[in-house]
C-alpha positions in Angstrom: 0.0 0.0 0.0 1.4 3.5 -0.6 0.0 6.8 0.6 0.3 10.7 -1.0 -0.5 13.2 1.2 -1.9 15.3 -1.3 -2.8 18.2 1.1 0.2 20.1 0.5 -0.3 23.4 2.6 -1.7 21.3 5.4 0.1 17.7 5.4 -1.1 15.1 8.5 -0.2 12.2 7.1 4.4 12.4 8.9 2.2 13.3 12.4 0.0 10.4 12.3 1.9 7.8 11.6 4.4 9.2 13.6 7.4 9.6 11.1 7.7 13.2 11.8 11.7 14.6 11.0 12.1 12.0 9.0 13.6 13.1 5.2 12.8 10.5 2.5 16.2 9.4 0.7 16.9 10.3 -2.8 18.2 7.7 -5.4 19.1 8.4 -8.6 18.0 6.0 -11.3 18.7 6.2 -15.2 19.9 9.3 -14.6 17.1 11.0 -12.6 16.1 11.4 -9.1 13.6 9.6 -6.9 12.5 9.5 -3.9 12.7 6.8 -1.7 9.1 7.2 0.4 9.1 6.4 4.1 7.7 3.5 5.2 5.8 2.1 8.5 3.4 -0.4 9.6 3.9 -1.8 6.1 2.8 1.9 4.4 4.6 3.5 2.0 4.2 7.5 2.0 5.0 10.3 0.8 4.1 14.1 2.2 5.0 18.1 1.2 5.6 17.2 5.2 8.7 15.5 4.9 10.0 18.9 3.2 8.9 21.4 5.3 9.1 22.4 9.2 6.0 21.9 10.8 5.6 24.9 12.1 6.0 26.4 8.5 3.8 28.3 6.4 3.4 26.9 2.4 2.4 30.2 0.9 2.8 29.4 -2.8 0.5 29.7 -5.6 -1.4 26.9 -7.2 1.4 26.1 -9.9 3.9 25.4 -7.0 1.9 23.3 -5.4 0.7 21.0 -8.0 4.1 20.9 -9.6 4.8 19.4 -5.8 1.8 16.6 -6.0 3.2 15.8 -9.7 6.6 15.3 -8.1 5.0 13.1 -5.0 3.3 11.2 -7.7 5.9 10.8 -10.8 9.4 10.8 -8.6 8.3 8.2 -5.9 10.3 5.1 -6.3 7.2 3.2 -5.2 7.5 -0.1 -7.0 4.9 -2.7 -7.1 1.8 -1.6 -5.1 -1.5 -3.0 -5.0 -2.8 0.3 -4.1 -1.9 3.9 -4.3 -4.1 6.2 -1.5 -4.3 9.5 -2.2 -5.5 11.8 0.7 -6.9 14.9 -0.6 -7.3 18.0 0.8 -11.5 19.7 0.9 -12.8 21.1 -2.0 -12.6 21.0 -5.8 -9.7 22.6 -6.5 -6.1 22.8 -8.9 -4.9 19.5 -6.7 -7.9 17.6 -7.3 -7.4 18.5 -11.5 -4.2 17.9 -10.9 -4.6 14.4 -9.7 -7.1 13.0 -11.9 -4.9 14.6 -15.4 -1.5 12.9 -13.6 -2.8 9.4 -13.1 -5.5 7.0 -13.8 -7.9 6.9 -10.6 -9.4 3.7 -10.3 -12.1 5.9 -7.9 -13.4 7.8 -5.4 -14.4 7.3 -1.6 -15.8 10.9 -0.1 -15.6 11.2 3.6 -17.4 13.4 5.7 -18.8 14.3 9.0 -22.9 14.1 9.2 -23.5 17.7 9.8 -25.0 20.0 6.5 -22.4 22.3 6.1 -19.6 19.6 5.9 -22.4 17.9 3.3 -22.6 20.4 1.6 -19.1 20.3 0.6 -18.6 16.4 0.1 -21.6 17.1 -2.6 -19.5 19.7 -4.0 -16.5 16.6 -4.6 -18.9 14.3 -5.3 -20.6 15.8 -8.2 -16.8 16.9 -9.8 -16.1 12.9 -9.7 -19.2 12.7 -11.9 -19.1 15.1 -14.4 -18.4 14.1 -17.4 -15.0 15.7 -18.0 -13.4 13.7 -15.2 -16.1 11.0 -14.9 -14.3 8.8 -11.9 -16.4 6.6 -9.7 -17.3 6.9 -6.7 -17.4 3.2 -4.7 -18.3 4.7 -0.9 -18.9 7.2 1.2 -17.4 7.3 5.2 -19.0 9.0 7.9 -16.7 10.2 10.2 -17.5 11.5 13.7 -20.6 9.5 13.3 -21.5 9.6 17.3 -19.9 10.2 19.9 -19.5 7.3 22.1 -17.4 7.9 25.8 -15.1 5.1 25.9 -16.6 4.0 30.0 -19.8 4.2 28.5 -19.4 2.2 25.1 -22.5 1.4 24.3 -24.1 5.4 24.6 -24.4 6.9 21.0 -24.6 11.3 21.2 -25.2 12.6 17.9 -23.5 16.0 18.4 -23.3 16.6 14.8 -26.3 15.3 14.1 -27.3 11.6 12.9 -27.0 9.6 9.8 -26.5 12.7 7.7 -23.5 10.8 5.5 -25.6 7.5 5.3 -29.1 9.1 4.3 -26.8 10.7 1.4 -25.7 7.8 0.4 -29.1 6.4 -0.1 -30.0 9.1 -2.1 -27.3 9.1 -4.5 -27.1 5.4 -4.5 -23.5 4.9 -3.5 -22.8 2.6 -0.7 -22.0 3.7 2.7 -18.8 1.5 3.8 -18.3 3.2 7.3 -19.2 5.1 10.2 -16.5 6.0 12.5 -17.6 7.4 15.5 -15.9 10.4 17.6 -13.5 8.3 21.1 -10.9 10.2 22.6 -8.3 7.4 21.7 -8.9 8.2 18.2 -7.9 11.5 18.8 -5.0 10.3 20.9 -3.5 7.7 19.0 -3.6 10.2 15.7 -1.2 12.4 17.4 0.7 10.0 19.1 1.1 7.9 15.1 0.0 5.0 16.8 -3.7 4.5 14.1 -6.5 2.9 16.1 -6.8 0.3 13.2 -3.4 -1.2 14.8 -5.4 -1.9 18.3 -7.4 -5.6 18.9 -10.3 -3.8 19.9 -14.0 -2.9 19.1 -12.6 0.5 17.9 -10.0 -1.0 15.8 -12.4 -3.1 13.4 -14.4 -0.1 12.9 -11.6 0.4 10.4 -10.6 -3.0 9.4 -13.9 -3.4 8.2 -14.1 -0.3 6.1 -10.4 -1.2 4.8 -12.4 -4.3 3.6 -15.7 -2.8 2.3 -13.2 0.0 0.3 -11.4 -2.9 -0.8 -14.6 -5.0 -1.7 -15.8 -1.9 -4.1 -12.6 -1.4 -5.5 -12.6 -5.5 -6.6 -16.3 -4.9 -7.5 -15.3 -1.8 -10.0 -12.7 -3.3 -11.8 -14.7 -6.4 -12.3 -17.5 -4.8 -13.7 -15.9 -1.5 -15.2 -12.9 -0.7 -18.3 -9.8 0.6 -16.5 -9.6 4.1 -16.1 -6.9 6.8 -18.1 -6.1 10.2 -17.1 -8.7 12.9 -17.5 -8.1 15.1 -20.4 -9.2 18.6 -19.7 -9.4 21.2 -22.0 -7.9 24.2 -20.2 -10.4 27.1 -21.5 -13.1 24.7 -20.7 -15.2 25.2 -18.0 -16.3 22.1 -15.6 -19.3 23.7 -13.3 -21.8 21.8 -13.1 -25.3 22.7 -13.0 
């Protein structure tokens, strides 16, 4: 498995997994440099993060920071994967063009929390997947921060953000829902310690073990039943809105 971290003016990806300070190598093959990504818990991954301070500030225009996804993309010396994550940042934006022109997405999984205005927006990345000029699939949606369940009193559910907004979405645009994560403190913890709760034997652990396997189960189900995808051509004076 490798990983982008594909929000380049506000990486996670080196503080969650807990490979913060480290710099990916550089070797230089037929004449041209790569980058060796870092690797743990059997991850490969690559970040703007491992470039930059975190403390630091990325102010660059769009061209700078797409020529860096390309780069993460193109110049990883990734080798033989059976899947490339890319972790995108909100929005519609140059990245996401970026993305789908530099390589062939197999598809889409849109991940939000249940509340409208955080809807609003995954509706927003969900309708630029379908339009016609990029025209990627989208296998699942994950709710995330689902409930919020104190971890003495396991089997309480609060729905501070409101409930099933993700998964009544889903049934409405007919796209499966393949998880709900809810919102426990050792989440929280274990994300800034780079220790992911999926590691854990616990109930909270094979909350994401089994949406590993339902993402995994659409992916098998779209190439089975779909022609492998190429990179989007976009004309540039073209506009993609969508009405």
């Amino acid at each position: 498995v490798g990983l982008i971290d594909a929000d380049i003016f506000g990486p996670s990806v080196p503080k969650m997994f807990g490979v913060e300070g480290i710099v990916p190598g550089i070797k230089k093959i037929a004449g041209k440099d790569r980058i060796i990504p870092v690797e743990k818990y059997g991850v490969k991954m690559l970040s703007i993060g491992f470039f930059v301070k975190p403390e630091d500030a990325l102010i660059w225009r769009g061209a700078m920071a797409t020529g860096a996804l390309k780069q993460l993309i193109n110049d990883g010396l990734w080798g033989e994967l059976d899947y490339l994550l890319i972790d995108l940042p909100p929005g519609t934006s140059d990245i996401h063009l970026t993305m789908v022109q530099t390589v062939p997405v197999t598809a889409a999984v849109i991940v939000s929390t249940p509340q409208d205005v955080a809807l609003a927006d995954a509706i927003k990345g969900l309708n630029m997947f379908k339009t016609e000029a990029i025209n990627v699939p989208v296998i699942g949606l994950i709710e995330n921060m689902a409930w919020f369940t104190p971890e003495e009193l396991p089997e309480n559910k609060y729905y501070i953000f409101g409930k099933d907004g993700v998964k009544k979405l889903a049934k409405k645009m007919d796209i499966p829902l393949v998880g709900q994560i809810p919102i426990v403190q050792s989440i929280r913890e274990n994300g800034d310690n780079g220790t992911p709760s999926v590691l854990e034997d616990t109930p909270l652990g094979a909350f994401f073990v089994t949406l590993g396997e339902n993402v995994a189960q659409k992916v098998e189900e779209r190439n089975s039943k779909m022609a492998p995808t190429v990179k989007v051509e976009i004309d540039p004076n073209a506009s993609c809105a969508t009405n």
